[in-house]
Each structure stands twice: as structure tokens, then as C-alpha cells.
C-alpha positions in Angstrom: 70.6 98.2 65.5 71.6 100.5 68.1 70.2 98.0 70.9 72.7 95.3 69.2 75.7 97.1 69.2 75.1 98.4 72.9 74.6 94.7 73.9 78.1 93.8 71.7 80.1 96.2 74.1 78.4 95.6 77.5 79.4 91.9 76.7 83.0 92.9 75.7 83.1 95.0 78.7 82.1 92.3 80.7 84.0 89.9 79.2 87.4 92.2 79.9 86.3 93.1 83.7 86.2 89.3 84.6 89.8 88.9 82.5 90.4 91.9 84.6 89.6 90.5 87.9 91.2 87.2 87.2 94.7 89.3 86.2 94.3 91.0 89.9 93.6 87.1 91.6 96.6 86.6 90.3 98.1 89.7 91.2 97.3 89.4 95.0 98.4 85.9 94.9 101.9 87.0 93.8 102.2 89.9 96.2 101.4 87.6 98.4 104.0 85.3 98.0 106.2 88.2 97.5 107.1 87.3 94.0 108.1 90.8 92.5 108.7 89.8 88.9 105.1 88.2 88.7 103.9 91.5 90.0 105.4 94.0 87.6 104.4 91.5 84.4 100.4 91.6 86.2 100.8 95.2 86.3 102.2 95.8 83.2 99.5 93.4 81.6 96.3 95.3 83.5 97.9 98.8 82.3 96.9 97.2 78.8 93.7 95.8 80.1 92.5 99.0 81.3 93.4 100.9 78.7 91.3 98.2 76.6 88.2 98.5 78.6 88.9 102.4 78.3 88.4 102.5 74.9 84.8 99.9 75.5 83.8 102.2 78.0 83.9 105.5 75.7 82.6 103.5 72.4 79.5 102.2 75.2 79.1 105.6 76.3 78.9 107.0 72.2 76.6 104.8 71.4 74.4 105.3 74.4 74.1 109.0 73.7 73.5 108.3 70.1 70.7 105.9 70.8 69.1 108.4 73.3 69.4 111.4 70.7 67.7 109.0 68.0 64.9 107.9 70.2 64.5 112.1 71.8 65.8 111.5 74.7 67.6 113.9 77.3 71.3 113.6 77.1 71.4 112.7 81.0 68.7 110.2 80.7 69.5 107.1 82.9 70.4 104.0 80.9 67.5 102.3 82.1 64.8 104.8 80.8 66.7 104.0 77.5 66.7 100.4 77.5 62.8 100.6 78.2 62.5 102.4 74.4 63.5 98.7 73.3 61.5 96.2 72.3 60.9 93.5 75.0 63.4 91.1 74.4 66.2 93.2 73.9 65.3 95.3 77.2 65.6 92.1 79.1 68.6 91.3 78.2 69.9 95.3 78.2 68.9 95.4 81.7 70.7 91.8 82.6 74.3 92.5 81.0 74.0 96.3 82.7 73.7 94.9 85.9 76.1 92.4 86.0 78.7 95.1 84.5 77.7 96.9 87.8 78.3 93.7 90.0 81.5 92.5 88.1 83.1 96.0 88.7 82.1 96.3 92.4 84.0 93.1 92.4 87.3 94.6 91.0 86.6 97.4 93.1 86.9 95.2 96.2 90.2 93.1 95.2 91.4 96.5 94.4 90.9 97.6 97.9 91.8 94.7 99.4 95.3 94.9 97.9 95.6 98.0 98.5 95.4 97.8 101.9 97.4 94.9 102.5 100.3 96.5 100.5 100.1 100.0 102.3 99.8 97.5 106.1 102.7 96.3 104.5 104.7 99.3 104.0 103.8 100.9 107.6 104.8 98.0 109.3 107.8 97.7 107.9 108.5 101.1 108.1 107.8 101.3 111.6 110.2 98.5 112.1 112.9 100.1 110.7 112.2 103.2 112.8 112.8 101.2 115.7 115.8 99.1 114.7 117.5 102.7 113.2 115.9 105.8 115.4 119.3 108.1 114.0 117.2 108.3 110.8 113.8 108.3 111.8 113.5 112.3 111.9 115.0 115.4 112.4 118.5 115.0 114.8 120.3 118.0 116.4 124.1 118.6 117.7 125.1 119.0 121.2 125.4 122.5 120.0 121.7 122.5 118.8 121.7 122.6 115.4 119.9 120.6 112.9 121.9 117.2 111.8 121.5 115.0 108.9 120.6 111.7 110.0 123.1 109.3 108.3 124.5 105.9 109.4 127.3 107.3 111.9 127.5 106.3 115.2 125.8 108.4 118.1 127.3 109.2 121.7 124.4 108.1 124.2 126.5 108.9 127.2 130.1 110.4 127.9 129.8 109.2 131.8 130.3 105.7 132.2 
């Protein structure tokens, strides 16, 4: 019984991590093309994805420490010592939809990276742009006097001496 309903929510985990990593295709696809609305309704639809595959993850994890207290097991047992109180056929399969959980979410992992870091490229480059095309507001300015300015949009006095 146990072994069955483990199997149900590995699937349904799985199931939801390659919905998951599809959503974030998409996702980098419309950052891409810098299509902002697309974004925020990919975003707003993984929010409800991972709050989904929270709620797997914690009913995967209950019924893993139930099946290890009914079979003696350690609390911090490693699934796989579990799996191998199964009979034969279901360990099999344990094993296979436990692995390719690991694989699927080293996937998102790596998309997840991947647009991370073209966003935050992004962001500095552009930001260093603007540094250059507006230096007044880069940093910290000071008076002829030597105090501490604000920077704001005003014109600056390079050079009184022409």
C-alpha cells in the first residue's frame, strides 16, 4: 500500500516538474523577446505551480517517514535503503521514478540559472549604460564648497574658463 501511494506522488511530482520546466521554456522565451505581460502571467502561473509541487513534496515526504517507521527503519534512512524493503517489482520502479525526479529537477535547476543570469547580465549592462550616458547620478556629487549634493537632473558647470 505504502509503496503505491509513494509511487502515485513521485509520478505527480514528476508530472508537475516537467509542466514546471515547460512554464519556464516559455518563460525565457518571453524574457527573451522582452514581452513583459507574458512574463508576469508565467510567473504568476509557476507561483501556483510551486506551491502545488510544495504540497507533493511534503505528502512524499509523510509518507516516506511513515513507510520507514512501519518497516523499523531510522528516520534519516536514505530513500533507497527504503525502497529495497519492497518487493522486487515495486523497487524497480521506486528506484526509476526517484531518479528521474532527481534529473527532471536538475533540469529546472539549470533553466533557472540560466535565466537568472541573463536577466541580472541584463540589468548590469544596462545599468552601466546609464552610468555613462548620466554620470550626475551615478554616485555621491559635492559643491564647489565641498559638501555632499544630491544628484538630480540639473545641469553641471564643467568649466567657467572658456
Amino acid at each position: 500500500m505504502r509503496a503505491e501511494e509513494i509511487r502515485t506522488t513521485l509520478t505527480e511530482e514528476a508530472e508537475l516538474l516537467m509542466e514546471f520546466g515547460e512554464r519556464e521554456q516559455e518563460l525565457q522565451q518571453a524574457v527573451l523577446r522582452r514581452d513583459w505581460p507574458s512574463v508576469d502571467a508565467h510567473v504568476a502561473a509557476m507561483v501556483e505551480q510551486s506551491r502545488r509541487f510544495v504540497r507533493l513534496d511534503e505528502r512524499r515526504h509523510e509518507l516516506i517517514a511513515g513507510a520507514k517507521a512501519d518497516m523499523g527503519l531510522r528516520p534519516e534512512a536514505p530513500f533507497g535503503e527504503l525502497v529495497d524493503r519492497f518487493p522486487e517489482a515495486d523497487r524497480q520502479e521506486l528506484h526509476a521514478l526517484f531518479r528521474s525526479l532527481q534529473v527532471l529537477v536538475l533540469k529546472v535547476k539549470s533553466m533557472t540559472r540560466s535565466i537568472d543570469s541573463y536577466v541580472r547580465g541584463s540589468l548590469r549592462a544596462a545599468h552601466d549604460v546609464l552610468g555613462e550616458v548620466f554620470p550626475d547620478q551615478k554616485g555621491t556629487l559635492y559643491s564647489r564648497r565641498g559638501r555632499r549634493m544630491h544628484a538630480d537632473g540639473r545641469a553641471m558647470v564643467v568649466d567657467r574658463h572658456l
